[in-house]
C-alpha positions as CSV (number, residue, x, y, z in Angstrom):
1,X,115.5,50.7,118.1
2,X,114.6,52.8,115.5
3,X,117.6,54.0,112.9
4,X,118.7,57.7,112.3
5,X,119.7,58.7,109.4
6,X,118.8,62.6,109.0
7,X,116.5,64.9,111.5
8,X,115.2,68.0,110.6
9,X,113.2,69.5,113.5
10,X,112.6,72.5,116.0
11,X,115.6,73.4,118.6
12,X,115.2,74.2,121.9
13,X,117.9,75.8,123.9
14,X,118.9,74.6,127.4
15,X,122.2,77.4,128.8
16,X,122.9,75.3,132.1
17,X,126.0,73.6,132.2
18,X,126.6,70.2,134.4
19,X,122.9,68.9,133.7
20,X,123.6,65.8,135.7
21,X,121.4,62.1,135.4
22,X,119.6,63.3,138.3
23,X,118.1,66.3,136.8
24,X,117.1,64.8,133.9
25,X,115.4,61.9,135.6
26,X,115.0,62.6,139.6
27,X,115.8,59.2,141.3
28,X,112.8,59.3,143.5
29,X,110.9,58.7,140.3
30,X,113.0,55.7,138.8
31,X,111.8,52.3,139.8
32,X,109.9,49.5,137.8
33,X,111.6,49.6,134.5
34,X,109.2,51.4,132.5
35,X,108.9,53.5,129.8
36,X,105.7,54.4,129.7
37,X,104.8,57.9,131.6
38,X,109.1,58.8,131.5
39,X,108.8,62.0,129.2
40,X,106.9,63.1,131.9
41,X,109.9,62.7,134.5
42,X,112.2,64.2,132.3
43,X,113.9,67.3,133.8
44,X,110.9,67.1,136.0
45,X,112.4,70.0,139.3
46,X,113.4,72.2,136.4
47,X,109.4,71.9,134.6
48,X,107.4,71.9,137.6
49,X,106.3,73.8,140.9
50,X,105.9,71.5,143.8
51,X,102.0,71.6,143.3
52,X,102.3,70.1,139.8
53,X,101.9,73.2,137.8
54,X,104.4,74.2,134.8
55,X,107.3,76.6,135.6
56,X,106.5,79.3,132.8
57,X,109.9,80.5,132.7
58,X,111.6,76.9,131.7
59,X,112.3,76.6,128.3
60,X,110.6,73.4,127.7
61,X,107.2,74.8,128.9
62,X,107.2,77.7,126.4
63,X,106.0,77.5,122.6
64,X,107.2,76.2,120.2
65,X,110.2,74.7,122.1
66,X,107.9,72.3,123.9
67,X,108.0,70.6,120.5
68,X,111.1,70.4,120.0
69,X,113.0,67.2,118.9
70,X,116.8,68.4,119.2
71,X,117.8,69.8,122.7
72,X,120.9,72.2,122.4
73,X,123.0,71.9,125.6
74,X,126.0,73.0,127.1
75,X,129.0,71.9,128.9
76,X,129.0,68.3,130.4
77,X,125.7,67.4,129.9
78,X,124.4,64.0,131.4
79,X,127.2,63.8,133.6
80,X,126.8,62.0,136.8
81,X,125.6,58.1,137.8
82,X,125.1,56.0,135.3
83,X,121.2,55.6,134.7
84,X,120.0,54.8,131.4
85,X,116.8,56.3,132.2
86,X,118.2,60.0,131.8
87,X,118.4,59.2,127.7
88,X,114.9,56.8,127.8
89,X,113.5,59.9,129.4
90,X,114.9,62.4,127.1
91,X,113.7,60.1,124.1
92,X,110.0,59.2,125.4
93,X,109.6,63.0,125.9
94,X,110.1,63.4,121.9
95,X,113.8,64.5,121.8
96,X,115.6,62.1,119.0
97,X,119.1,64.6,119.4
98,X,121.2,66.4,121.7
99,X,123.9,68.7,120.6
100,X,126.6,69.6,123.3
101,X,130.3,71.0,124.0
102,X,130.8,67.8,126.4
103,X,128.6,64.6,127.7
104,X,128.9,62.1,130.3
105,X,130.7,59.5,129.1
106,X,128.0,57.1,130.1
107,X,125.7,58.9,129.2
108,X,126.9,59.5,125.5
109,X,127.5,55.8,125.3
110,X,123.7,54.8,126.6
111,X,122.5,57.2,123.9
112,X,123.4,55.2,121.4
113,X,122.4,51.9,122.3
114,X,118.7,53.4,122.9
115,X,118.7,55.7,119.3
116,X,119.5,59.0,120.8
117,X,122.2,60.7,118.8
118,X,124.7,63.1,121.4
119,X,127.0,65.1,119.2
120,X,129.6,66.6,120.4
121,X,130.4,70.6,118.8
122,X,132.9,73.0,120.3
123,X,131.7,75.5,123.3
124,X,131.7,78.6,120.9
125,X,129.2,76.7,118.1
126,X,126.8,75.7,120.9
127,X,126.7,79.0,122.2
128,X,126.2,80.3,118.9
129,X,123.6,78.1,118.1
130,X,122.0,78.6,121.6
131,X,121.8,82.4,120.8
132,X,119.8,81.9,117.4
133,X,117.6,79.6,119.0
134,X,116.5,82.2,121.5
135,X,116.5,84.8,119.1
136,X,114.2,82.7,116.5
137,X,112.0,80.8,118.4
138,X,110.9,77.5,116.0
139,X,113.7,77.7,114.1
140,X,115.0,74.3,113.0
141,X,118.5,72.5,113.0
142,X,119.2,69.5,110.2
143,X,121.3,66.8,111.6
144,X,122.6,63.9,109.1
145,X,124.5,61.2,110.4
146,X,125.5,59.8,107.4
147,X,127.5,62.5,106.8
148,X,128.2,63.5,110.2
149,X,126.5,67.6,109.8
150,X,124.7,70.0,111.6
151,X,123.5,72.7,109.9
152,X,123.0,75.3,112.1
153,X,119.4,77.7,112.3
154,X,121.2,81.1,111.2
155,X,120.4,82.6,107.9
156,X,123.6,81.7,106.6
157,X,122.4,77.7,107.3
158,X,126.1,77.1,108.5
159,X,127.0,73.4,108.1
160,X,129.3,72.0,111.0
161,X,130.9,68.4,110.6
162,X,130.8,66.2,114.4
163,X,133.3,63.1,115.2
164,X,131.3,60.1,115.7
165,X,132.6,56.5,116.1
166,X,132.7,54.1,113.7
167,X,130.7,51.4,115.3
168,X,128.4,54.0,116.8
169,X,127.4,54.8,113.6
170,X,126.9,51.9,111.9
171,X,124.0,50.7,115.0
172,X,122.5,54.1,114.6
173,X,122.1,54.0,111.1
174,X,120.6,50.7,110.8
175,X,119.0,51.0,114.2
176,X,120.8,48.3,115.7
177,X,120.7,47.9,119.4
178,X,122.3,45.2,121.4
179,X,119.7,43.1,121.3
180,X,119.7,43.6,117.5
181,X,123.4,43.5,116.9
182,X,122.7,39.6,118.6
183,X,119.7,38.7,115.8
184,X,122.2,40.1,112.7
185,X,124.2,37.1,113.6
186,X,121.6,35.0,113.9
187,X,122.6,32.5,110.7
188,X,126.4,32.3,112.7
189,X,125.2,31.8,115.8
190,X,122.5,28.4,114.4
191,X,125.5,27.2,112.2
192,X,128.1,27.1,115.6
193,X,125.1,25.5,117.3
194,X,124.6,22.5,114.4
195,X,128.4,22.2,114.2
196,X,129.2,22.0,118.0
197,X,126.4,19.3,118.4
198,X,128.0,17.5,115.7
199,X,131.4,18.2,117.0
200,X,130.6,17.1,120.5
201,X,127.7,14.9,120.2
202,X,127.9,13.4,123.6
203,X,126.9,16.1,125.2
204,X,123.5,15.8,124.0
205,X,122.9,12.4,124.8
């Protein structure tokens, strides 16, 4: 996957608490395993009339915010089953952050095997935040991991610091997936091989 260090990008506000897996990727659309066409799934009832056409009142369908790379959420976001394709959706649409009160624990925990970063500020920040975003529309937010800030779009840029764990991090930053985490031990994992067939050569007869 690919690291994430620091993201400087447009904001776009979502206000609905409890945005559930199955808002964010509808189940009757999940099937096959592919990636390709998901940002187009994502949030799909809440961006689109039943004939196909954008809803011109959802945030995501209104400029700039259709551009946006950090989604700013609220209470308890991604709760519900467990299907990773509610972060692949989120991240094949273009978004590489979200920034919420509360997550799903599943949810926060398959964002950061697949490169999404879910960070986790009080209820009063986000709302904050939420506010400026509506009130400047384009306005960005800088997020740096290595640090562990957001600085927030208001004209006094305030910087808030966000709890991340350890292990988290360290994948994120070197954009280590599971898969990944496996290869970096790839020199261990040959010598164990070389040793066990020396160890227990009969095995291999």
């Amino acid at each position: 996957m690919d690291a994430f260090t620091r993201l400087t990008g447009i904001a776009a506000p979502m206000d609905q608490i409890n945005v559930d897996t199955d808002q964010l990727t509808p189940a009757r659309f999940i099937g096959g395993g592919q990636r390709a066409g998901m940002g187009d799934m994502l949030l799909h009832d809440h961006r689109f009339n039943e004939d196909g056409s954008e809803k011109a009142d959802f945030i995501l369908n209104q400029e700039p915010f259709r551009h946006a790379k950090i989604l700013v959420a609220d209470t308890n976001f991604g709760c519900g089953s467990s299907r990773e394709s509610a972060v692949t959706a989120l991240y094949a649409y273009g978004f590489r952050s979200v920034i919420a009160p509360s997550f799903g624990d599943i949810f926060h925990s398959n964002a950061a095997k697949n490169g999404l970063l879910a960070v986790r500020l009080d209820a009063p920040t986000c709302a904050s935040i939420r506010a400026a975003l509506h009130a400047s529309p384009g306005a960005e937010i800088t997020i740096d991991l290595e640090s562990q800030t957001v600085t927030d779009p208001g004209k006094s840029k305030r910087i808030h610091r966000f709890e991340f764990d350890p292990f988290q991090k360290h994948c994120m930053l070197n954009g280590l997936d599971d898969i990944g985490l496996t290869l970096a031990l790839d020199d261990e994992i040959k010598a164990y091989e070389a040793r066990h067939r020396q160890e227990m050569s009969w095995l291999y007869r």
